[in-house]
C-alpha positions as CSV (number, residue, x, y, z in Angstrom):
1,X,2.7,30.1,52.0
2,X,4.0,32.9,49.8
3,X,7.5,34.1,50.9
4,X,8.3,37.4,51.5
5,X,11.3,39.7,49.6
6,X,13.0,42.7,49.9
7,X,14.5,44.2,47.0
8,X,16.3,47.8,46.7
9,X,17.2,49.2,43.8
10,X,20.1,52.2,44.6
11,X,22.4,54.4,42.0
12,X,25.4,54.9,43.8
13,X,27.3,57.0,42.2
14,X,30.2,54.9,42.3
15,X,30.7,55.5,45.8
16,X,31.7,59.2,45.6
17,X,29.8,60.3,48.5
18,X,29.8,59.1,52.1
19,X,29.8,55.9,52.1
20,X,29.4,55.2,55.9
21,X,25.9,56.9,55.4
22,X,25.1,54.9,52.0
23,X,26.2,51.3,54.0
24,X,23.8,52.5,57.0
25,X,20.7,53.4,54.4
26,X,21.1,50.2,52.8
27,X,21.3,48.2,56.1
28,X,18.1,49.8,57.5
29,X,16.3,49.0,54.3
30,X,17.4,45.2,54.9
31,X,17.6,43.9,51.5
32,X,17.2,40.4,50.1
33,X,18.2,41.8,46.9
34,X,20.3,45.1,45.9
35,X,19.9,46.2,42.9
36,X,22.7,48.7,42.5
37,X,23.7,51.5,39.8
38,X,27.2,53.2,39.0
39,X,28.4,50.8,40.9
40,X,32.6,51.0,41.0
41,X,33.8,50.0,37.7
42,X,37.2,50.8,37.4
43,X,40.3,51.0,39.1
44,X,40.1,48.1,42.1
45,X,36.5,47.8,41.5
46,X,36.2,44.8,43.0
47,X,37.7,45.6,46.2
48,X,35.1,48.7,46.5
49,X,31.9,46.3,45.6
50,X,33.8,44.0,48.7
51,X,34.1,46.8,51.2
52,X,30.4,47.7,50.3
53,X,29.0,43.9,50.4
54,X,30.6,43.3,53.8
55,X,29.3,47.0,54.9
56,X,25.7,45.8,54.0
57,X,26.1,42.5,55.2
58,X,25.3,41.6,51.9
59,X,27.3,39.4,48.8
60,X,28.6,40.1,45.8
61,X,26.1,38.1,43.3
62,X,27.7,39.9,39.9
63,X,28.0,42.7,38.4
64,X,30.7,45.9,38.4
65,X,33.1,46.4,35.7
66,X,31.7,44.1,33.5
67,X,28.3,44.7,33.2
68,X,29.4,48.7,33.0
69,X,28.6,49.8,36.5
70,X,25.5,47.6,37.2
71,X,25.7,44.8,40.1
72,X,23.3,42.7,42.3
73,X,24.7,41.8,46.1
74,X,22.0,40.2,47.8
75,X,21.9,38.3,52.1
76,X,22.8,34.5,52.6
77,X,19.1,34.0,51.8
78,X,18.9,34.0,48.4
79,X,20.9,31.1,46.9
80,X,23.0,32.1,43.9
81,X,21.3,29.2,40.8
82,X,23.0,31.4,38.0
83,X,24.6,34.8,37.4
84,X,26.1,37.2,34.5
85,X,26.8,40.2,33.2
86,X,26.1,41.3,30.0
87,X,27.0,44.9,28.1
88,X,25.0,46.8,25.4
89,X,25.9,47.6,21.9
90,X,28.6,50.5,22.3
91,X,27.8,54.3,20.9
92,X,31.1,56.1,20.2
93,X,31.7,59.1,22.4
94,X,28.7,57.6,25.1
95,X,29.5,55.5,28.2
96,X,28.3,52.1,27.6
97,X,26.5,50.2,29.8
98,X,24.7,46.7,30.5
99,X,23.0,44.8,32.7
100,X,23.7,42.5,36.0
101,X,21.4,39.5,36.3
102,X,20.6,36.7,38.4
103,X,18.2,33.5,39.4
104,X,18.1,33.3,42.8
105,X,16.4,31.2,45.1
106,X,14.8,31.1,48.0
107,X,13.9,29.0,50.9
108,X,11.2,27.2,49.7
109,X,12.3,26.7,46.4
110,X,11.0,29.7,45.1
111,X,12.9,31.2,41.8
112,X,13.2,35.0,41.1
113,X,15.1,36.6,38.0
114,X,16.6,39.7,38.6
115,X,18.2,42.7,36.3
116,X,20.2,45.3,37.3
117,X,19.9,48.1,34.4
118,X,21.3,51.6,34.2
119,X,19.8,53.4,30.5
120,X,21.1,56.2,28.8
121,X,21.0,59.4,28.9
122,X,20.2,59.8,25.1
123,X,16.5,59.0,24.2
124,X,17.1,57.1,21.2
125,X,20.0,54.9,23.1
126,X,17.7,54.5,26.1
127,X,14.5,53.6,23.9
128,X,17.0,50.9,22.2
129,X,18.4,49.8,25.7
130,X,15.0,49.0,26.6
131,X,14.2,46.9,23.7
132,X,16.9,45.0,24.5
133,X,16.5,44.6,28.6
134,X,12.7,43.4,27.4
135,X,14.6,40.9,25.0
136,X,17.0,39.5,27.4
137,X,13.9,39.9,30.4
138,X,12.3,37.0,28.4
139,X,14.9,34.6,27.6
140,X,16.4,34.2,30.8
141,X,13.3,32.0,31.4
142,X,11.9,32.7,34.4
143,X,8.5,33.7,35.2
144,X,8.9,35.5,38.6
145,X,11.2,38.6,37.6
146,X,12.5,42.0,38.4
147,X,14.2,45.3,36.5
148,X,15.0,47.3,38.5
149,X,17.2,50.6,38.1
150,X,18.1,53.7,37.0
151,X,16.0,54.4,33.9
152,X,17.2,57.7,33.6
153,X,13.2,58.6,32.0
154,X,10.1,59.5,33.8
155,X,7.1,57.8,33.7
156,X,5.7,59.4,30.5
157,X,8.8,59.1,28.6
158,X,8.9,56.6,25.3
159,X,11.2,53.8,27.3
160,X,9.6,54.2,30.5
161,X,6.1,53.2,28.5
162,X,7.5,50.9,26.3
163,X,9.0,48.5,29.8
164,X,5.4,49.2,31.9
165,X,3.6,48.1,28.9
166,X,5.5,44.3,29.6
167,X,5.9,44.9,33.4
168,X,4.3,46.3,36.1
169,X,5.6,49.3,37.4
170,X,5.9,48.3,41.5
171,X,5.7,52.0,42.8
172,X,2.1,52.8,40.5
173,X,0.7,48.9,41.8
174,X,1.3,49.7,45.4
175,X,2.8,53.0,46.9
176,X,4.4,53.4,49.7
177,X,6.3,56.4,50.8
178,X,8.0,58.5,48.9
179,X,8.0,58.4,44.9
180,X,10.4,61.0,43.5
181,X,14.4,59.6,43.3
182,X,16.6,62.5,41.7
183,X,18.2,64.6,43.4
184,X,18.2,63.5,46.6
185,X,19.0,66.6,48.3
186,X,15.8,67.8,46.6
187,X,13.8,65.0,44.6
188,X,11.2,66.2,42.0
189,X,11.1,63.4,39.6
190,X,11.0,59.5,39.4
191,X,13.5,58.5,37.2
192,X,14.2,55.0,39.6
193,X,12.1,51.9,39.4
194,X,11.4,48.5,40.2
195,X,8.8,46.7,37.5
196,X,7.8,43.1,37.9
197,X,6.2,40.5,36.7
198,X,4.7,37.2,38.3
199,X,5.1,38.3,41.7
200,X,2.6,39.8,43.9
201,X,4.0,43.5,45.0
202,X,2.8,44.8,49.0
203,X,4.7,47.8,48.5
204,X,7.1,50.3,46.8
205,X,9.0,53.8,47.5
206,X,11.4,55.9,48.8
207,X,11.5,54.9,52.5
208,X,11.0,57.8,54.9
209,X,13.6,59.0,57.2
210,X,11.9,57.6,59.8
211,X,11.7,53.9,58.6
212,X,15.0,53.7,58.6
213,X,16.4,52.5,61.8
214,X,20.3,53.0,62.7
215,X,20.2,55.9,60.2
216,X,21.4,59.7,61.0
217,X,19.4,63.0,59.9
218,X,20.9,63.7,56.5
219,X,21.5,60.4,55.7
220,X,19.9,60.0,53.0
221,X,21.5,63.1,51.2
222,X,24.6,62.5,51.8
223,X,24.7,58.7,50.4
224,X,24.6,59.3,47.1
225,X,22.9,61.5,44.1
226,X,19.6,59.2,44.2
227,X,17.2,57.7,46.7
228,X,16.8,54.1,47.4
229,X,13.5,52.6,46.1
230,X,12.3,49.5,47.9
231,X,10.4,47.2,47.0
232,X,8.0,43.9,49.3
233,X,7.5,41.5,47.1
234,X,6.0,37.8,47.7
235,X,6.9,35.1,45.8
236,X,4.5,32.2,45.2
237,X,5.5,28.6,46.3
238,X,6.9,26.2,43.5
239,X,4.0,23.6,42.1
C-alpha cells in the first residue's frame, strides 16, 4: 500500500510578520515535510527555527544559517536517514543562497529526498542556481524526490523550464486550490513550487481559507509575504 505525505513548501520571510498566524497556517496544513524559505539566518537563528519547530509541532531536520535561509522541519514521522546544507557559488554585491536537503523515511520503509531551494533574483544567477539544484537533485541518489521552494520565476521563465523539463511540476500534474503565491495580500503570479519525481502527486495548491481548520480570517495575509503551497504525495512501498 502506497503511503501518503504532506509536504509544504512556505517563504517566510524570516519571520517578520505574525508569527502566531504563520505557526497556525502551517499547523492546519499538517505537514509531513516543510519546506521553508528565508528562513531566520542570522542573529539567534537557531533559537527562532526552535520557537517555530515547537509552534508547528514539527522538528528541525536542517537548514537556517547555513544553507542561506533554506531549512526542512518535518513531524516525528519521517525518520531523519541523512541531512545537509549546502550553499551556492557567491556573486559579490548579491545575497547568497543554497539549499537544505534531506532522506527521510517513512513508516514502511519508504525513502523520499527532499530540497529546500530559494533562487535568485537575477536571471542569469537563478538559471545557474538551477543547473546546479538539478546537479545536486541527482547525486543525492534517490529516486523518490522533491524541490520545492521559492523559485523566484514563473512558469515560462528560462529556470522555471529548465527544472519541469527533469521534474514534474506538482501544481500543473494535479491542481488543487489555489495557484498564484506572491503577494499574499494580493497573489497574481506563481513564483512557488513543489516538482517531483518518482512519486505519485494527488494534489497541489494554495489551500483555501476554508481548509484550514484553527485558522483566523486574514490569516493567511498576515503570515508572511507568500502563500503556502501543499503538496499529497504517495510514496510507493520499497521492493
Amino acid at each position: 500500500m502506497a503511503t501518503a505525505v504532506r509536504l509544504l513548501s512556505y517563504n517566510v520571510r524570516s519571520l517578520r510578520d505574525d508569527t502566531a498566524a504563520l505557526a497556525r497556517v502551517i499547523r492546519a496544513c499538517a505537514p509531513d515535510v516543510l519546506c521553508v524559505q528565508e528562513a531566520p539566518r542570522f542573529f539567534r537563528w537557531r533559537a527562532q527555527a526552535a520557537r517555530l519547530a515547537r509552534a508547528t509541532g514539527l522538528l528541525h531536520v536542517t537548514g537556517g544559517a547555513p544553507s542561506c535561509g533554506t531549512m526542512i522541519l518535518a513531524s516525528p514521522r519521517a525518520r531523519v536517514e541523512r541531512a545537509w546544507d549546502t550553499t551556492f557559488p557567491r556573486t559579490p554585491g548579491r545575497h547568497r543562497r543554497g539549499l537544505a536537503t534531506a532522506v527521510l523515511r517513512f513508516p514502511h520503509g519508504e525513502r523520499l529526498a527532499v530540497v529546500s531551494c530559494h533562487l535568485s533574483l537575477a536571471a542569469g544567477e537563478r538559471l545557474a542556481q538551477g543547473r546546479l539544484t538539478l546537479r545536486h537533485l541527482r547525486a543525492v541518489g534517490v529516486p523518490a524526490a522533491v524541490l520545492a521552494g521559492d523559485l523566484n520565476e514563473r512558469p515560462r521563465g528560462r529556470t522555471f523550464r529548465l527544472l519541469t523539463g527533469a521534474l514534474t511540476d506538482a501544481w500543473a500534474a494535479a491542481p488543487e486550490g489555489g495557484e498564484h503565491t506572491f503577494p499574499s495580500r494580493a497573489p497574481d503570479r506563481r513564483i512557488d513550487a513543489v516538482l517531483c519525481t518518482g512519486v505519485r502527486i494527488t494534489s497541489c495548491g494554495v489551500p483555501p481559507p476554508a481548509a484550514l481548520p484553527g485558522t483566523r480570517p486574514g490569516d493567511l495575509a498576515r503570515a508572511t509575504d507568500h502563500l503556502p503551497v501543499l503538496a499529497r504525495l504517495e510514496l510507493s512501498p520499497p521492493g
